[in-house]
C-alpha positions as a Markdown table, in Angstrom:
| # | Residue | x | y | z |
|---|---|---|---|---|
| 1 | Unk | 18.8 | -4.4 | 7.6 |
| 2 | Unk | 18.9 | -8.1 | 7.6 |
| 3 | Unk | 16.3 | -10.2 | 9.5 |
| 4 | Unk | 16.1 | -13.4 | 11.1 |
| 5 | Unk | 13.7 | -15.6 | 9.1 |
| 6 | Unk | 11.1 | -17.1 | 11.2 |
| 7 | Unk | 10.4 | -21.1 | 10.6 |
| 8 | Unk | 7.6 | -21.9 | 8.8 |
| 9 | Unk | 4.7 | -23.5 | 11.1 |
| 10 | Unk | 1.6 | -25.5 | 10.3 |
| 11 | Unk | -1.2 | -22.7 | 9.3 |
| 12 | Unk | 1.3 | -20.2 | 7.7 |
| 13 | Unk | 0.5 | -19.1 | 4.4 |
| 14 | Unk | 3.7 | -18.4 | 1.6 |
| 15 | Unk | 2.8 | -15.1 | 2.1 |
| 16 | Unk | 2.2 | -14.4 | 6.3 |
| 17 | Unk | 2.4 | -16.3 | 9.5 |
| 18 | Unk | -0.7 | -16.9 | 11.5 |
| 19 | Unk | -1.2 | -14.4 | 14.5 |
| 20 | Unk | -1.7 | -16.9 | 17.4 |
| 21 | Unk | -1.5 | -15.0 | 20.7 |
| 22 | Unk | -4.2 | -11.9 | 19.5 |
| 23 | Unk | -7.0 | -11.5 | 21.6 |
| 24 | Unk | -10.1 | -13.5 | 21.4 |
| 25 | Unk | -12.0 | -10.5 | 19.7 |
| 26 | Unk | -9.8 | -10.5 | 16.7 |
| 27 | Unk | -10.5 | -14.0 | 16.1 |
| 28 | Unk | -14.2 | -13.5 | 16.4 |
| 29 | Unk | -14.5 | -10.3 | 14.2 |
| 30 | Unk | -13.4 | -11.9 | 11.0 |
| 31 | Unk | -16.5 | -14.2 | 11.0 |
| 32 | Unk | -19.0 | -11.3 | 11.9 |
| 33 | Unk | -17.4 | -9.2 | 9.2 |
| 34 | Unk | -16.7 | -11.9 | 6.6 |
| 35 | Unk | -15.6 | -9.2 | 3.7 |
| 36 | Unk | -13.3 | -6.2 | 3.6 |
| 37 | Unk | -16.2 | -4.3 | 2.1 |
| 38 | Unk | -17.8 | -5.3 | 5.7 |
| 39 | Unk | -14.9 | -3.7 | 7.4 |
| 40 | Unk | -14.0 | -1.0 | 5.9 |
| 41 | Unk | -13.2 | 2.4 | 7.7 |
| 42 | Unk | -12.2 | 5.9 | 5.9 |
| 43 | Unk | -10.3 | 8.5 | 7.0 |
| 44 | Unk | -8.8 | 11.8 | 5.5 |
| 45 | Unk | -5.6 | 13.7 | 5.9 |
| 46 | Unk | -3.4 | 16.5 | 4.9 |
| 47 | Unk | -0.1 | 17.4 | 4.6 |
| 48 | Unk | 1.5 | 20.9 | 4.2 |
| 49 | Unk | 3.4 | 21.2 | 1.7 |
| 50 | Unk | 6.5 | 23.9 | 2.5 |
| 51 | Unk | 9.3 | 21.1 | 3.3 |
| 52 | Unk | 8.2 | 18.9 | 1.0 |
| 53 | Unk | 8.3 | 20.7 | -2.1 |
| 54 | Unk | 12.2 | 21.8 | -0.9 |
| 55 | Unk | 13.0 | 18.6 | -0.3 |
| 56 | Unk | 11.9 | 17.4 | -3.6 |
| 57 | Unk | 13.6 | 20.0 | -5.2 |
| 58 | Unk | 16.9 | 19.0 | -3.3 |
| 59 | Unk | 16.3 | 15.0 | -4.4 |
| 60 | Unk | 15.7 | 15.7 | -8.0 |
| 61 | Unk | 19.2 | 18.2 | -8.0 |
| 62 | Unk | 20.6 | 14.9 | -6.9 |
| 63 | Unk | 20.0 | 13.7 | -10.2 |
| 64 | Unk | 16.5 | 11.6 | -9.1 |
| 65 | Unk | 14.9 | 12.5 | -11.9 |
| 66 | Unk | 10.9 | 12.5 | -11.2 |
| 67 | Unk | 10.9 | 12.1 | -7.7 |
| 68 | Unk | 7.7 | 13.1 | -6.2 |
| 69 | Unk | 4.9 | 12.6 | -3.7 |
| 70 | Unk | 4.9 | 9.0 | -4.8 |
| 71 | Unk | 8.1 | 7.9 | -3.5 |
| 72 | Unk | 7.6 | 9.7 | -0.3 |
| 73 | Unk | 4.1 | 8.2 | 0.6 |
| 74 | Unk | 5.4 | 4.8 | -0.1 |
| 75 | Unk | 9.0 | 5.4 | 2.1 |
| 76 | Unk | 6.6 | 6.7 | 4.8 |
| 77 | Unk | 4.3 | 3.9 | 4.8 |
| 78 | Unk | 7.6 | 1.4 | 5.1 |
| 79 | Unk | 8.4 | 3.5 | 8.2 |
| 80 | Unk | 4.9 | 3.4 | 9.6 |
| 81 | Unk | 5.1 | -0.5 | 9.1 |
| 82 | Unk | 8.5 | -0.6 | 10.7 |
| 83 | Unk | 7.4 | 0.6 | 14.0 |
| 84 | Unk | 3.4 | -0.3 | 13.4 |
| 85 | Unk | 3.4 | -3.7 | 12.2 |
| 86 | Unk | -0.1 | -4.3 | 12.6 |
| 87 | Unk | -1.0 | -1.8 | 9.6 |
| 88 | Unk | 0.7 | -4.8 | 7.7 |
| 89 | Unk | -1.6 | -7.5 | 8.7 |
| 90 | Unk | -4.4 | -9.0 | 6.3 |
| 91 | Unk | -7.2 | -11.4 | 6.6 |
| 92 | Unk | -7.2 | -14.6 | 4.5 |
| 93 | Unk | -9.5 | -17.6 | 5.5 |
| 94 | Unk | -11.4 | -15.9 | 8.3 |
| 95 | Unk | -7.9 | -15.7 | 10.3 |
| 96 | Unk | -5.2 | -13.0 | 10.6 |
| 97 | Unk | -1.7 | -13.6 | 9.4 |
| 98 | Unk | 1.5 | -10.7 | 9.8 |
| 99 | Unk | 2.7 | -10.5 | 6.2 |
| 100 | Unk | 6.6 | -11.7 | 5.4 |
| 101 | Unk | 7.0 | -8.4 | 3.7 |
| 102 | Unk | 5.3 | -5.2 | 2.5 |
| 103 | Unk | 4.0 | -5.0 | -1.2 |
| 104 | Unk | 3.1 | -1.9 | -2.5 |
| 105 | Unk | 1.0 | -2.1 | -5.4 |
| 106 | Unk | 0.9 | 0.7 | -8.1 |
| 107 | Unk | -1.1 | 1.6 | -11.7 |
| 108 | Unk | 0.7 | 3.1 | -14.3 |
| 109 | Unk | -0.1 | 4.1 | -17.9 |
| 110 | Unk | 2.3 | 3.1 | -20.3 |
| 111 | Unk | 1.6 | 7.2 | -21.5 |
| 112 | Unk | 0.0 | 10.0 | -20.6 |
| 113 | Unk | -3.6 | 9.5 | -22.5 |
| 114 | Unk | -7.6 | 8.6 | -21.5 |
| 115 | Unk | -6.8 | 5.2 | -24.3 |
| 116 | Unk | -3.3 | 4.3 | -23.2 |
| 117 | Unk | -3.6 | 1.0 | -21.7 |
| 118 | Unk | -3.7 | 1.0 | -17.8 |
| 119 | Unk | -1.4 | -1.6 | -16.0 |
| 120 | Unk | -0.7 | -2.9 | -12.3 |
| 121 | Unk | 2.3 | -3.8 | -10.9 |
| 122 | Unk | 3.8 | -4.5 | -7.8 |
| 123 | Unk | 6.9 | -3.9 | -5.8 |
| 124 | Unk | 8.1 | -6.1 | -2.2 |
| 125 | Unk | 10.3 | -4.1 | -0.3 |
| 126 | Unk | 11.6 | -4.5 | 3.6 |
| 127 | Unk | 10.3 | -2.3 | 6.2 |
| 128 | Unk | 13.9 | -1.0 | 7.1 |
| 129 | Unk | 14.2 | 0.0 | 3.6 |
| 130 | Unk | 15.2 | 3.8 | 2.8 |
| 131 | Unk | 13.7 | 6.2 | 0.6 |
| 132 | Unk | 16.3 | 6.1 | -1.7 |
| 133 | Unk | 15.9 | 2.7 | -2.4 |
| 134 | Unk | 11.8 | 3.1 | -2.7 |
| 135 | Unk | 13.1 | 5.5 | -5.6 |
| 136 | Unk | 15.6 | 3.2 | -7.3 |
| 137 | Unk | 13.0 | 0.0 | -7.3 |
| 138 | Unk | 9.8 | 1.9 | -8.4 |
| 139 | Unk | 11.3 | 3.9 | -11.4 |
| 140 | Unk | 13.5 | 0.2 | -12.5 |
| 141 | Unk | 9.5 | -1.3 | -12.1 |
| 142 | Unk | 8.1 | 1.4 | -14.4 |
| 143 | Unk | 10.9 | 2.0 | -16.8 |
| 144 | Unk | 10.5 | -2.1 | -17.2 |
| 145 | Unk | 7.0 | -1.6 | -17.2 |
| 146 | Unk | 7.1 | 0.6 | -19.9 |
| 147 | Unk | 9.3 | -1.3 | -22.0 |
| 148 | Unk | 7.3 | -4.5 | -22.6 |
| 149 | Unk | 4.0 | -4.8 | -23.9 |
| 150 | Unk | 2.6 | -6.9 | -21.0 |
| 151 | Unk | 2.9 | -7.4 | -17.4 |
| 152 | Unk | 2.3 | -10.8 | -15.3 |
| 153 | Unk | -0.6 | -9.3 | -14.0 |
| 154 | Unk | -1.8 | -8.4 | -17.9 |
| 155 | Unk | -1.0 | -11.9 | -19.1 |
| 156 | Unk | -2.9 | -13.6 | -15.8 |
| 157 | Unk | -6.0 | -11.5 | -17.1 |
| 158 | Unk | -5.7 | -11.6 | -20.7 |
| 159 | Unk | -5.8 | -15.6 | -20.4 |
| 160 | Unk | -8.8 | -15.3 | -17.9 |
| 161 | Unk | -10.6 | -13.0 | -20.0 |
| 162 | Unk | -10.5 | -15.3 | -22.8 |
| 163 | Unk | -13.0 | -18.1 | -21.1 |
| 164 | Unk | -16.7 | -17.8 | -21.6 |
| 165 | Unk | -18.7 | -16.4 | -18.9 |
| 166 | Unk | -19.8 | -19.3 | -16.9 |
| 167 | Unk | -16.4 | -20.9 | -17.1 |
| 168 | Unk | -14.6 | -17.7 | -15.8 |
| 169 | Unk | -16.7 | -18.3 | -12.8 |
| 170 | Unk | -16.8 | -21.2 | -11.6 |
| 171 | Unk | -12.9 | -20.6 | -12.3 |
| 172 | Unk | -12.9 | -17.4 | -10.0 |
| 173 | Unk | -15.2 | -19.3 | -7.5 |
| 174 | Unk | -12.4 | -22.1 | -7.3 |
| 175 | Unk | -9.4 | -20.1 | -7.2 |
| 176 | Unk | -11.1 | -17.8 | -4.5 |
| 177 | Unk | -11.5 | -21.5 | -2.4 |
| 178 | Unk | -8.0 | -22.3 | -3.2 |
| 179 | Unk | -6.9 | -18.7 | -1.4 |
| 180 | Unk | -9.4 | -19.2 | 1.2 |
| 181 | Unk | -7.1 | -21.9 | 2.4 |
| 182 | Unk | -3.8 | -20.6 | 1.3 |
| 183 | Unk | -3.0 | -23.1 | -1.3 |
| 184 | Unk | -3.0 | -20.0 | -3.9 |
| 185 | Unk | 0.3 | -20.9 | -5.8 |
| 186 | Unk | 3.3 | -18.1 | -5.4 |
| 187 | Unk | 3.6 | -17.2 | -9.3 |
| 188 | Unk | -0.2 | -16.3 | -9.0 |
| 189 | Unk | 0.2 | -14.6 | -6.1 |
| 190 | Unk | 3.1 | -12.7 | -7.7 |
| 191 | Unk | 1.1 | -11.5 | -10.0 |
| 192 | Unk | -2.1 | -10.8 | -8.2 |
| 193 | Unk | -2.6 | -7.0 | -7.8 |
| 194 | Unk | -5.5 | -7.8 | -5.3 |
| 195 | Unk | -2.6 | -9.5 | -3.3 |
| 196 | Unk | -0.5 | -7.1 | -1.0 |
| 197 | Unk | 0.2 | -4.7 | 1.7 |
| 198 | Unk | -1.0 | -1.5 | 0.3 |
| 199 | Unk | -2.4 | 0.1 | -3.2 |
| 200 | Unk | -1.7 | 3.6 | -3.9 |
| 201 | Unk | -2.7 | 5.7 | -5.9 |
| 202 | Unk | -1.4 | 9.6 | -7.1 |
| 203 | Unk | -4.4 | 11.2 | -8.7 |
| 204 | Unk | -2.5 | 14.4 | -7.9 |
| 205 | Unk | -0.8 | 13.8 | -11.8 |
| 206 | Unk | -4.5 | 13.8 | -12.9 |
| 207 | Unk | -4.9 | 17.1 | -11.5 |
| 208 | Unk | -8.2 | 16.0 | -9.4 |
| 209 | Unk | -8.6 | 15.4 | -5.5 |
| 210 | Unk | -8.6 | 11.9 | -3.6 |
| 211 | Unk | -10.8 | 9.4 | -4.3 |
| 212 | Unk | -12.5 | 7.2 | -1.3 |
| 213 | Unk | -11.5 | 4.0 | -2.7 |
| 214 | Unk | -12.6 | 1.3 | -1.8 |
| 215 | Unk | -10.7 | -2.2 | -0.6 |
| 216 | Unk | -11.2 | -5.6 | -2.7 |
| 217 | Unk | -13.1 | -8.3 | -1.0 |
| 218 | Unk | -11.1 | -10.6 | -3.1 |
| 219 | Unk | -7.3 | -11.3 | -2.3 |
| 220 | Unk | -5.4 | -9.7 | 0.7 |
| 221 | Unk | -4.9 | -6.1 | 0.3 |
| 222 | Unk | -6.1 | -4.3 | 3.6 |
| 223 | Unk | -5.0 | -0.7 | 3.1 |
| 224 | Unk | -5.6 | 1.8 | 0.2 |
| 225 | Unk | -4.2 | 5.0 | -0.1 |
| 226 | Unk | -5.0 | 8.0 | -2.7 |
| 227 | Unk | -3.5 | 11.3 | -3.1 |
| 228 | Unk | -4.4 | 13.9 | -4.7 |
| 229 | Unk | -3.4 | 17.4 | -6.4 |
| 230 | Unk | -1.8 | 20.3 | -4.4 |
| 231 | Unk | -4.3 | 22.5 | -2.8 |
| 232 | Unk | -3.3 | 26.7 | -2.3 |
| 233 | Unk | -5.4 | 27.9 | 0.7 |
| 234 | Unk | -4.8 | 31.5 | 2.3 |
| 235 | Unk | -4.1 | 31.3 | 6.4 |
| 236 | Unk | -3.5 | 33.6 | 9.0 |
| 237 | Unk | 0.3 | 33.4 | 10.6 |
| 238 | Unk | 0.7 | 33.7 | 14.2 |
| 239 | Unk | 0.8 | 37.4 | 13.8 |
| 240 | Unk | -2.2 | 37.3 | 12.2 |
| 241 | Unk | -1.2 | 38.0 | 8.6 |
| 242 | Unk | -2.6 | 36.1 | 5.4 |
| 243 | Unk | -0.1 | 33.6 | 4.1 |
| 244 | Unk | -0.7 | 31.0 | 0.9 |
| 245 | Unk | -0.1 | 27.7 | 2.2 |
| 246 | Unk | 0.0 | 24.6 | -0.2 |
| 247 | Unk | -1.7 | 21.3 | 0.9 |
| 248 | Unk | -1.9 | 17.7 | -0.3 |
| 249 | Unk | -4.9 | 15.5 | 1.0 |
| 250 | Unk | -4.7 | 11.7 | 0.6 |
| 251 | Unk | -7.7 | 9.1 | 1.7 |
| 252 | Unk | -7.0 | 6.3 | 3.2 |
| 253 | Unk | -9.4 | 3.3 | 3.5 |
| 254 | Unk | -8.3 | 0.5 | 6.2 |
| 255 | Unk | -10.1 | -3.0 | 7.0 |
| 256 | Unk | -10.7 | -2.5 | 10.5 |
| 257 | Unk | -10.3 | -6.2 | 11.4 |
| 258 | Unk | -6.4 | -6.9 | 11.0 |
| 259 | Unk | -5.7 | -3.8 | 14.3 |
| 260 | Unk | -7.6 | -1.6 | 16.1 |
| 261 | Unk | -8.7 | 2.3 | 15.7 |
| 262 | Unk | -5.9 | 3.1 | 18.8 |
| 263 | Unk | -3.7 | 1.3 | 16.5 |
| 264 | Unk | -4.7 | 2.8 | 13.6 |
| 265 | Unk | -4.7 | 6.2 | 15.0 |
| 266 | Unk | -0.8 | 6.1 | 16.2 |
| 267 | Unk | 0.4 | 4.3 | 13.3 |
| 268 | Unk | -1.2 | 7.2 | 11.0 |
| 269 | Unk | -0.2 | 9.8 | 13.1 |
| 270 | Unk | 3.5 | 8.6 | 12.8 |
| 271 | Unk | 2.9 | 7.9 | 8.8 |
| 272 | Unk | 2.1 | 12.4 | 9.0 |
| 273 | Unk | 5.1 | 12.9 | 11.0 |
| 274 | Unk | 7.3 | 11.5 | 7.8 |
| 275 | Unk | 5.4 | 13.1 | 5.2 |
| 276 | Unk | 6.4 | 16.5 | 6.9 |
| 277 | Unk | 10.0 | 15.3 | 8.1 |
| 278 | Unk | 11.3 | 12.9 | 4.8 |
| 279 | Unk | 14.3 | 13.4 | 5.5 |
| 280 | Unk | 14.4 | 10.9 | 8.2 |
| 281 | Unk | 13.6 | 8.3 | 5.6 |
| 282 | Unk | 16.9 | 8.5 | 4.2 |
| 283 | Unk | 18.9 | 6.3 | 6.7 |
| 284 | Unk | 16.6 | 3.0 | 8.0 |
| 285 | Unk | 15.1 | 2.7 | 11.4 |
| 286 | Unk | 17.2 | 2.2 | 14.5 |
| 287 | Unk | 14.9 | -1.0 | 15.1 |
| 288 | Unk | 12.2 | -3.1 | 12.8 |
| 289 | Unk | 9.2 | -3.7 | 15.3 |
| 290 | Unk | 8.3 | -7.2 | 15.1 |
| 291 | Unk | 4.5 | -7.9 | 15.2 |
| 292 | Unk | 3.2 | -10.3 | 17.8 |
| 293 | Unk | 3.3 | -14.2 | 17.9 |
């Protein structure tokens, strides 16, 4: 679903526009709560787990091989931003900007094993976009991940890690004043994995719960997202019989200045509604909410 591209105005970053037209509060809050570590909110969920697992079973006789949780927490959160826009917000310089596009930022292991290297990486998709395509772009991103021996992201680091101490931070210092005003190159941005819509991550393949995680005061990111393991639990039916049931919590840790808790609270609750329906996310929205001026 193609979009008309807005024109770039004075106080627009490469990555977001400006939010002009919010109320006065949300100018205010972001110089009362000057970090993300100030603003940060928590919240818990779960999901059942009957349609899911038959709809993963149906994907992967499809012939998507290793399709999973992952791809349909990330289609989900495209949705939520398609009709929630302000979930896709971020704070940069004490103001609030609408971000171009969402980026979804991941951590793989190039194998299974507590010394395998860990990398980040991160993929830009369109809030229209389907689940199928969520699916084609993350396993192209890890199957490329997995065939090179370093990412952007690893390169960026390895070359910062190489200056001594006091170097590395009056460097850090510098580029953090070079983001504060949004002068932060796009190549570095690129390969920033603290700059983005979203990091999530699926500790349900380490076999262990959600994490609380929590969000970077440095860079953009305002949403982090953590799933965990399947969970059996035995309920009673409506007749009052024990059933199993299988659950899958996630965490979910937001910077409360970029929208509201009403906000947040919709937005979420429409994110749940297509973890237990994915099959909606296999055509795109009728309609792409735009966020405000």
């Amino acid at each position: 679903m193609d979009r008309p591209a807005r024109k770039r105005r004075f106080g627009d970053r490469r990555e977001g526009r400006r939010l002009r037209s919010l109320d006065p509060l949300y100018a205010f809050t972001p110089f009362i709560m000057k970090t993300r570590g100030d603003a940060s909110n928590y919240f818990s969920s779960s999901v059942d787990m009957e349609t899911i697992e038959k709809y993963i079973r149906k994907k992967r006789d499809e012939g998507l091989k290793g399709f999973g949780m992952l791809h349909i927490f990330i289609a989900g959160y495209l949705r939520c931003v398609s009709q929630y826009p302000g979930v896709n917000r971020f704070v940069a310089g004490k103001r609030i900007y609408a971000r171009n596009n969402v980026e979804i930022i991941m951590t793989v292991k190039k194998r299974m094993s507590s010394m395998a290297a860990e990398t980040e990486f991160k993929v830009i998709f369109d809030p229209s976009d389907t689940i199928n395509t969520v699916y084609e772009r993350v396993t192209e991103e890890i199957e490329k991940i997995k065939s090179q021996e370093d990412t952007s992201t690893d390169k960026a680091a390895a070359a910062l890690g190489k200056l001594p101490r006091p170097i590395l931070s009056a460097a850090i210092r510098l580029i953090e004043w070079i983001d504060y005003h949004g002068w932060l190159p796009k190549s570095l941005i690129n390969a920033s994995p603290f700059h983005g819509s979203m990091v999530i991550t699926d500790l349900g393949s380490l076999g262990i719960p959600p994490i609380y995680h929590h969000l970077y005061n440095f860079g953009t990111v305002p949403v982090f997202v953590a799933f965990g393991a399947k969970r059996k639990v035995t309920e009673l039916d409506k007749n009052g019989n024990p059933v199993e049931k299988k659950y899958i919590d996630y965490t979910v840790s937001t910077d409360e200045r970029i929208c509201d808790g009403y906000y947040y609270a919709i937005a979420f609750k429409h994110f749940n509604y297509t973890l237990r329906n994915p099959e909606v996310l296999e055509s795109p929205p009728e309609y792409v909410v735009e966020d405000v001026d």
